[in-house]
C-alpha positions in Angstrom: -5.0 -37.6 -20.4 -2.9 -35.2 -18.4 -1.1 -36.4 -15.0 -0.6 -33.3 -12.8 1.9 -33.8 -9.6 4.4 -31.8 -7.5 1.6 -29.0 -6.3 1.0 -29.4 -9.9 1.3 -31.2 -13.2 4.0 -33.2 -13.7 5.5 -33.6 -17.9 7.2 -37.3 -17.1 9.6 -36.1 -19.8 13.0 -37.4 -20.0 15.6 -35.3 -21.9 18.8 -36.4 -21.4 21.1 -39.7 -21.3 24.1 -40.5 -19.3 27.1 -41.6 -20.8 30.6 -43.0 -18.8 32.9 -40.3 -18.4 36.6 -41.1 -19.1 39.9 -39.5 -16.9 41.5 -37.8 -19.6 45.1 -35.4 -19.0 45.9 -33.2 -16.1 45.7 -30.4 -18.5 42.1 -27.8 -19.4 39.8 -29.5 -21.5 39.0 -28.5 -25.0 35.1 -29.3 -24.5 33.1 -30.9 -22.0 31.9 -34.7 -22.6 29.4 -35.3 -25.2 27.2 -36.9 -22.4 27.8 -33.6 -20.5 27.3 -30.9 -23.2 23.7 -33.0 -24.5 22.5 -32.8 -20.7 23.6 -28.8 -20.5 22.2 -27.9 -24.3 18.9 -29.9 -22.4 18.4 -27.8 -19.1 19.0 -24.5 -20.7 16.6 -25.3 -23.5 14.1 -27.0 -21.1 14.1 -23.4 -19.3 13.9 -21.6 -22.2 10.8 -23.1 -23.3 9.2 -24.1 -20.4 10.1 -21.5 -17.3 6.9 -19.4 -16.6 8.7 -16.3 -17.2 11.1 -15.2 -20.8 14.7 -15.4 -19.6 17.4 -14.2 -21.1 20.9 -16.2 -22.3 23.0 -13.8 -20.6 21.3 -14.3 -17.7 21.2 -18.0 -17.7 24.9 -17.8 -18.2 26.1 -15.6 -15.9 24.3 -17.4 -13.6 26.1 -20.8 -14.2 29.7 -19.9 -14.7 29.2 -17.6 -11.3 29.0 -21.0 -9.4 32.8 -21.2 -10.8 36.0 -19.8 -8.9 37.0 -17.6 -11.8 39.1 -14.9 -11.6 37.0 -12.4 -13.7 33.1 -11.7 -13.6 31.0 -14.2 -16.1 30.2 -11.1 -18.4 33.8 -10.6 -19.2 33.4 -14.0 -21.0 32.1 -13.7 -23.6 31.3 -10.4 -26.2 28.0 -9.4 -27.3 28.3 -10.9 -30.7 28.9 -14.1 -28.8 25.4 -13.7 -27.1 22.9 -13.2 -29.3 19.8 -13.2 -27.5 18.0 -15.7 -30.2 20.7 -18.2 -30.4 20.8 -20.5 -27.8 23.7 -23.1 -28.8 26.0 -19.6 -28.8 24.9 -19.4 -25.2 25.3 -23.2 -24.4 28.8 -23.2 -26.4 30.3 -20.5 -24.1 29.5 -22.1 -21.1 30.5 -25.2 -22.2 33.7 -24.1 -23.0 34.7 -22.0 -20.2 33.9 -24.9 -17.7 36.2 -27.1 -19.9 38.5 -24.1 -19.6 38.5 -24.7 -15.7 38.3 -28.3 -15.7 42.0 -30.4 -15.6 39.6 -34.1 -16.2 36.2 -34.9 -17.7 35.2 -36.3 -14.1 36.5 -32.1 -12.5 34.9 -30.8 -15.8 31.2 -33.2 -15.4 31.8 -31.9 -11.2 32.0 -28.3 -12.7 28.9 -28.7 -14.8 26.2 -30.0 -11.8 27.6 -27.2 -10.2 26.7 -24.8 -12.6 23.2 -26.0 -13.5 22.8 -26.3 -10.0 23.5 -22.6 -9.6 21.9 -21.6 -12.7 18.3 -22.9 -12.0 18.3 -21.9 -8.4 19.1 -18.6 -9.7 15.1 -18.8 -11.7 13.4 -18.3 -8.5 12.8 -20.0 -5.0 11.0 -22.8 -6.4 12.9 -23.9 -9.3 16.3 -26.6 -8.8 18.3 -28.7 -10.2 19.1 -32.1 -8.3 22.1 -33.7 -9.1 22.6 -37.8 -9.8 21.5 -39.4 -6.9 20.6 -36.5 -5.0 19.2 -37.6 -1.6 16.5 -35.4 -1.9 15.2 -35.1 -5.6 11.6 -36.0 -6.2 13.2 -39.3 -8.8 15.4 -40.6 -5.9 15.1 -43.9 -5.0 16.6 -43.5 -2.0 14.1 -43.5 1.4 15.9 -41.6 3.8 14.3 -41.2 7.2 12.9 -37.9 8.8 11.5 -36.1 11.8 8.2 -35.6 10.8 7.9 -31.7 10.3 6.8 -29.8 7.4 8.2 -26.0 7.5 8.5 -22.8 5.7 11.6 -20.7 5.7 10.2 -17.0 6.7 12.7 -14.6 6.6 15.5 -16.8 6.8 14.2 -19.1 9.8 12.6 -22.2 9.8 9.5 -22.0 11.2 7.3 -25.1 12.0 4.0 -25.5 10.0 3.0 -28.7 11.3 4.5 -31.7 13.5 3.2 -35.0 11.9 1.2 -36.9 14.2 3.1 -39.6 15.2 6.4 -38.5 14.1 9.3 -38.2 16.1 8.9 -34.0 16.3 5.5 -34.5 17.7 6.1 -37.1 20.2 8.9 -34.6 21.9 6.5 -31.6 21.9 7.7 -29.6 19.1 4.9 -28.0 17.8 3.1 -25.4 15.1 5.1 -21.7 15.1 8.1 -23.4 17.1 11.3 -22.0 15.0 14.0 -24.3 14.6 17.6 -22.4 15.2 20.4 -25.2 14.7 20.7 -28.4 13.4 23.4 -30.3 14.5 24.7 -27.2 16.4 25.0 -25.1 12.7 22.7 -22.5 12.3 19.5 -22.4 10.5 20.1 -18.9 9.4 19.8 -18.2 5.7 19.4 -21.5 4.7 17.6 -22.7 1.7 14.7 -25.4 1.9 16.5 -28.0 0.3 19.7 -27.3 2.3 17.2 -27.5 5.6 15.8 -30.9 4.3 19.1 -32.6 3.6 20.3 -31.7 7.1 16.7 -33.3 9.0 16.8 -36.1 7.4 19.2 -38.9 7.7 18.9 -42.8 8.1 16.7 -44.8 9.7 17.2 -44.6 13.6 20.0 -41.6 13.4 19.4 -38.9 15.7 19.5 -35.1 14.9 19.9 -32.3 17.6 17.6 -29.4 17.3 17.5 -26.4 18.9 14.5 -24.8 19.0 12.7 -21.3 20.2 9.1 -21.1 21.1 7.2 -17.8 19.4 7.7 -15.1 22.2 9.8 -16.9 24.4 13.9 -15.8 24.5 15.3 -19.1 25.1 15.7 -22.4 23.2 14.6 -25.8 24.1 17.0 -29.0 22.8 15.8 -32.0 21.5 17.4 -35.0 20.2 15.2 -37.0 17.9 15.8 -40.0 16.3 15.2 -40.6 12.3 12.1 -42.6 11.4 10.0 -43.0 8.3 6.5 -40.8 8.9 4.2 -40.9 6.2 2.1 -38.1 5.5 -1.0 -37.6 7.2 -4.3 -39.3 5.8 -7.1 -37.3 5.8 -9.1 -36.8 9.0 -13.3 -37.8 8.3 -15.4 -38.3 10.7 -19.1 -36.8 12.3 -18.9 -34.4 15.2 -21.5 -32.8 16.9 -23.8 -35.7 15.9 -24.9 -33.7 12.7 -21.8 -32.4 11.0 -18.7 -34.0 9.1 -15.4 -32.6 9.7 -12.9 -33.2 7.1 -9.2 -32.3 7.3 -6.5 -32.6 4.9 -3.3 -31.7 5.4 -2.0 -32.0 2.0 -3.1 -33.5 -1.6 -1.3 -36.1 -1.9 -2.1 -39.2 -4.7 -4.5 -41.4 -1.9 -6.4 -38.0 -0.3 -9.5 -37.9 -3.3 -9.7 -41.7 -2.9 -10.1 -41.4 1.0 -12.5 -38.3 1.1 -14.8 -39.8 -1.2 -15.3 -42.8 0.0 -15.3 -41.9 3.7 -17.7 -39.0 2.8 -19.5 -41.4 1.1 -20.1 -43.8 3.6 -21.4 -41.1 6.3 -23.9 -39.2 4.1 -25.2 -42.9 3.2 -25.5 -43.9 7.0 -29.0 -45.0 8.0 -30.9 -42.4 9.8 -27.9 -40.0 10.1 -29.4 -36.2 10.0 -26.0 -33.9 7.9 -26.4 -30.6 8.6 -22.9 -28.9 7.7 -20.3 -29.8 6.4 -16.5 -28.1 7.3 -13.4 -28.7 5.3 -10.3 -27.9 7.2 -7.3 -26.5 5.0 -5.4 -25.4 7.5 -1.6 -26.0 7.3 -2.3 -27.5 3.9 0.7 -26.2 1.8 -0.8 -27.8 -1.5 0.1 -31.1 -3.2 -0.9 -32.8 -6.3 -3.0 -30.7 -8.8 -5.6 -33.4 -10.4 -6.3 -33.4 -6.3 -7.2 -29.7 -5.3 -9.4 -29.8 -8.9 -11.2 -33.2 -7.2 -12.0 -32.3 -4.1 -13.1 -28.6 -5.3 -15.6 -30.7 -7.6 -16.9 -32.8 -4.7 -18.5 -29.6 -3.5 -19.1 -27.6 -7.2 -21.7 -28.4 -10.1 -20.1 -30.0 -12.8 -18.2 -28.5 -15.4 -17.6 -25.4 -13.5 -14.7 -23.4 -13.7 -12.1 -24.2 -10.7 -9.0 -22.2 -11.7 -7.2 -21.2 -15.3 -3.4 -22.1 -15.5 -1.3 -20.1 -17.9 2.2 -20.8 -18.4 4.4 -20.5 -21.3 4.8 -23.5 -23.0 1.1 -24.9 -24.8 1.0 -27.6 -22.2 1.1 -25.3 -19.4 -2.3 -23.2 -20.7 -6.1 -24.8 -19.7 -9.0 -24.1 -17.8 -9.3 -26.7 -15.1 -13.1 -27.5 -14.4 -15.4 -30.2 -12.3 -14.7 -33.3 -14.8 -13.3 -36.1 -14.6 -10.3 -35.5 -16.8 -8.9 -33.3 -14.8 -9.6 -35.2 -11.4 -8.6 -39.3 -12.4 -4.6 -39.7 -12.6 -6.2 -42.9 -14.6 -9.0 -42.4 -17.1 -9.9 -46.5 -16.5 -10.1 -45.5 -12.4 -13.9 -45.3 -11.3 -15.1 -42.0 -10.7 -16.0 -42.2 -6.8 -17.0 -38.2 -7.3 -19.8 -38.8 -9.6 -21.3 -41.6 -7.2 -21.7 -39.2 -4.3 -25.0 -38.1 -3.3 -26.3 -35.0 -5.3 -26.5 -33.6 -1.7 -23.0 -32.6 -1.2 -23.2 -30.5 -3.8 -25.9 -28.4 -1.9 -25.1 -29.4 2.0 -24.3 -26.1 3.9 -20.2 -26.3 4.1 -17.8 -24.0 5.6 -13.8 -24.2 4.7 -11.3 -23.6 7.7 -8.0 -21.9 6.8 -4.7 -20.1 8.2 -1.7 -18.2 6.9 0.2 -21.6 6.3 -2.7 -22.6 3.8 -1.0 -22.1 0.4 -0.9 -23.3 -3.4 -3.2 -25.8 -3.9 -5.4 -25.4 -1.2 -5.7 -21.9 -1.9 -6.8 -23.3 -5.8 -9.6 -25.2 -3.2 -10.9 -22.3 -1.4 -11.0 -19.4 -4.0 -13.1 -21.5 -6.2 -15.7 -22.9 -3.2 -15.4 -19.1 -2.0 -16.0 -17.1 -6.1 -19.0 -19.9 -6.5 -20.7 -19.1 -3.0 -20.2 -22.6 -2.2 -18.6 -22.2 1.4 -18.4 -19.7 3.5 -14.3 -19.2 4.2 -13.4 -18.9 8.3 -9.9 -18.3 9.5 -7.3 -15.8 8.6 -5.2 -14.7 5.1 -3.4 -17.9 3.1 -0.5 -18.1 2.2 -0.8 -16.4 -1.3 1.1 -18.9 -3.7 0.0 -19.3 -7.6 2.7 -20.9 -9.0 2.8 -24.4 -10.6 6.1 -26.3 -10.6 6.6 -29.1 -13.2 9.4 -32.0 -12.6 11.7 -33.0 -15.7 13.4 -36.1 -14.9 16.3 -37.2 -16.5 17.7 -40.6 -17.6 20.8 -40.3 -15.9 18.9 -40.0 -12.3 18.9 -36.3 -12.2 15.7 -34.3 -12.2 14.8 -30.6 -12.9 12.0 -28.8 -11.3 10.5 -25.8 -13.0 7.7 -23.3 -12.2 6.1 -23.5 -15.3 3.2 -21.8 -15.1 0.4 -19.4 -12.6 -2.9 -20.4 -11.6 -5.6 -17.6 -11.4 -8.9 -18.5 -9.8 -12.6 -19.0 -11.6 -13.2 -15.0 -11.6 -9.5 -15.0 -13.3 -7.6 -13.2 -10.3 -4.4 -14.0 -9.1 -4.1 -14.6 -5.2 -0.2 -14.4 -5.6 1.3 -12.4 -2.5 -2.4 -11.3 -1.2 -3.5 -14.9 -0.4 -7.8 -16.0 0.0 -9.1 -13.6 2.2 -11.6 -15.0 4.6 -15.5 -14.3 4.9 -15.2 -14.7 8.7 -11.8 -13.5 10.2 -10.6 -15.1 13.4 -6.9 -16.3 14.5 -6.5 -20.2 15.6 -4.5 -20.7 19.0 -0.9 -22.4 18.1 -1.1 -24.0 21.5 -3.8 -25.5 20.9 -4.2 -28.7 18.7 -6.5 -28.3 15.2 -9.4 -30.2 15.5 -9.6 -30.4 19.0 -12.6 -29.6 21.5 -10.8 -26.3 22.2 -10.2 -25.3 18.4 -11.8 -21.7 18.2 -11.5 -22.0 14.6 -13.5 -24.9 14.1 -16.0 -24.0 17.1 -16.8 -20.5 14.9 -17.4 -22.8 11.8 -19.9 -24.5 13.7 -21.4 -22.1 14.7 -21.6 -20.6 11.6 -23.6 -23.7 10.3 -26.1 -23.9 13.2 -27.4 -20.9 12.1 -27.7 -22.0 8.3 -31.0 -23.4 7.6 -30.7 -26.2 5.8 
């Protein structure tokens, strides 16, 4: 059975083990720790094998010893018979040996090292890092920090608002979808990375963060001071509308969504005397999630067996067609399949998928396939266009490492990377006014696209 997290599958593979490290001289080290040089030889073989894309030693050097104040370039470092491209523990040995070389303790020389893996992975892409021992913000942390209740994308080099949680602090002070966030704690936004913006929103429990924030076509900023609080994600949103239609809305896959659609779907097709004649599934804002949950709620809607997307990566693990079973759907085998009991109706009830720009990754894995099989007709405007799968590596010593590890292409075997799902029925939603609501022109158009379906 495969277990598939972090807007994909997640490998629960630990690769590396933490060891006390010991003060030695104030004088450059020989060689780093053996604790230290068994976690380096680990990241730098886990990205040879496992990174979606070949990478070169030099590269992955250069990289890491950059993150050092040296006082010539990384490629001066080392010659070309010291970096033959096959031999990885030639590649591993140099680095290790010229942050020993810049390291006066095992505790400077073990600081040195985070900061080179830190700067090497982040150096693979935008959605590949390395989180430290007890990193606030890794995905292994057991640390619950508080938040504000926004999910955001950096576009370039602001941080836009995709959503305010409802109930979170951002929401109850106004801020809203499209709203850019310019300073946190009166530093500028400007350039920073996502987990850089993370670590600076979030905080403890009842702290308060100042934000500074400019509305889409307006000049000047608004200020808020919010205080920390714990917001869970959004549950999916079921319910009947109209009398004769079901509205779903999910803002992201996480591990209780599939559970809550199908039993809340399940309840309001069964209802005595209830007439269904639509159905719309709302994506937008829906940046992706867990992978077992974009395959079940695509197979919800699809005839068994079919093909929902094809995932090639480099390693073995990282190459499969995912279809409408239940293996690739149950995070447990022994968990009962609510997707088979549904009424053979949903898989032929008239349905119509909402989404928007911000709609990426594994929603996007939801929508090509309902859109390639004629399921649904798709209303809104472009997604995101995001096909890459990220994999977490965590390690015994509290650190993690997240990988993209492989692409997703969808059932007809294109790849939506950078062009996005490209709607049936194009039409722009309003970002003043609230999804889901009365005044939703979205939603209102995919109603009116069912009325007219016979059913």
């Amino acid at each position: 059975m495969k277990i598939f997290t972090a807007l994909s599958f997640t490998l629960m593979t630990s690769f590396c083990t933490a060891q006390s490290l010991a003060e030695t001289a104030n004088e450059p080290l020989k060689m780093l720790s053996k604790a230290d040089k068994s976690k380096l030889e680990a990241v730098f073989h886990q990205i040879k094998i496992e990174f979606v894309t070949p990478t070169k030693n030099d590269q992955l050097v250069n990289a890491c010893l950059s993150s050092l104040s040296l006082s010539e370039s990384p490629a001066t470092l080392y010659t070309e018979k010291d970096m033959d491209l096959e031999d990885e523990s030639k590649a591993v040995l140099k680095i290790a040996q010229v942050i020993a070389s810049q390291s006066s303790s095992e505790a400077d020389s073990h600081k040195n090292l985070e900061k080179c893996l830190i700067s090497m992975v982040s150096s693979l892409n935008a959605d590949s890092h390395y989180y430290p021992p007890a990193e606030e913000n890794s995905p292994t942390s057991a640390i619950k920090l508080a938040g504000i209740g926004v999910e955001f994308k950096i576009k370039d080099g602001m941080l836009f608002v995709v959503s305010a949680l409802d109930t979170g602090p951002a929401q109850k002070a106004g801020i809203r979808r499209g709203d850019i966030i310019t300073n946190i704690d009166k530093s500028s936004t400007k350039g920073l990375s996502m987990n850089e913006a993370v670590k600076l929103l979030r905080g403890e429990l009842n702290s308060t963060v100042e934000l500074d924030v400019t509305r889409q076509n307006q000049t000047e900023s608004s200020k808020f001071v919010l205080k920390r609080d714990y917001v869970k994600a959004a549950a999916p949103e079921i319910k009947r509308i109209q009398n004769h239609y079901i509205y779903i809305q999910t803002k992201s896959q996480n591990q209780d969504s599939l559970e809550s659609i199908a039993v809340k779907l399940d309840q309001l097709l069964q209802e005595k005397n209830a007439v269904t004649n639509g159905i719309i599934l709302d994506l937008r804002n829906n940046s992706g999630g867990l992978l077992y949950v974009s395959a079940g709620i695509s197979a919800i809607f699809l005839p068994q067996k079919s093909l929902i997307a094809s995932v090639k990566g480099t390693s073995k693990l990282a190459n499969f067609n995912m279809t409408a079973e239940r293996e690739f759907y149950l995070s447990d085998m022994k968990k009962k399949d609510l997707i088979k009991k549904l009424p053979d109706v949903t898989k032929k009830i008239p349905l119509v998928v909402l989404i928007n720009h911000d709609t990426a990754s594994g929603s996007e894995i939801i929508a090509s396939a309902l859109q390639e099989y004629k399921r649904a007709k798709i209303i809104g405007t472009t997604s995101f266009g995001r096909s890459s799968l990220e994999t977490i590596f965590p390690m015994h010593d509290g650190s993690a490492l997240k990988l993209s590890t492989a692409k997703w292409y969808t059932s007809l075997g294109n790849s939506i990377e950078s062009v996005g799902v490209i709607p049936d029925i194009v039409i722009s939603d309003n970002a003043d006014v609230m999804i889901g609501s009365e005044n939703d022109i979205v939603l209102n158009r995919g109603l009116e696209h069912l009325s007219l379906v016979q059913h």
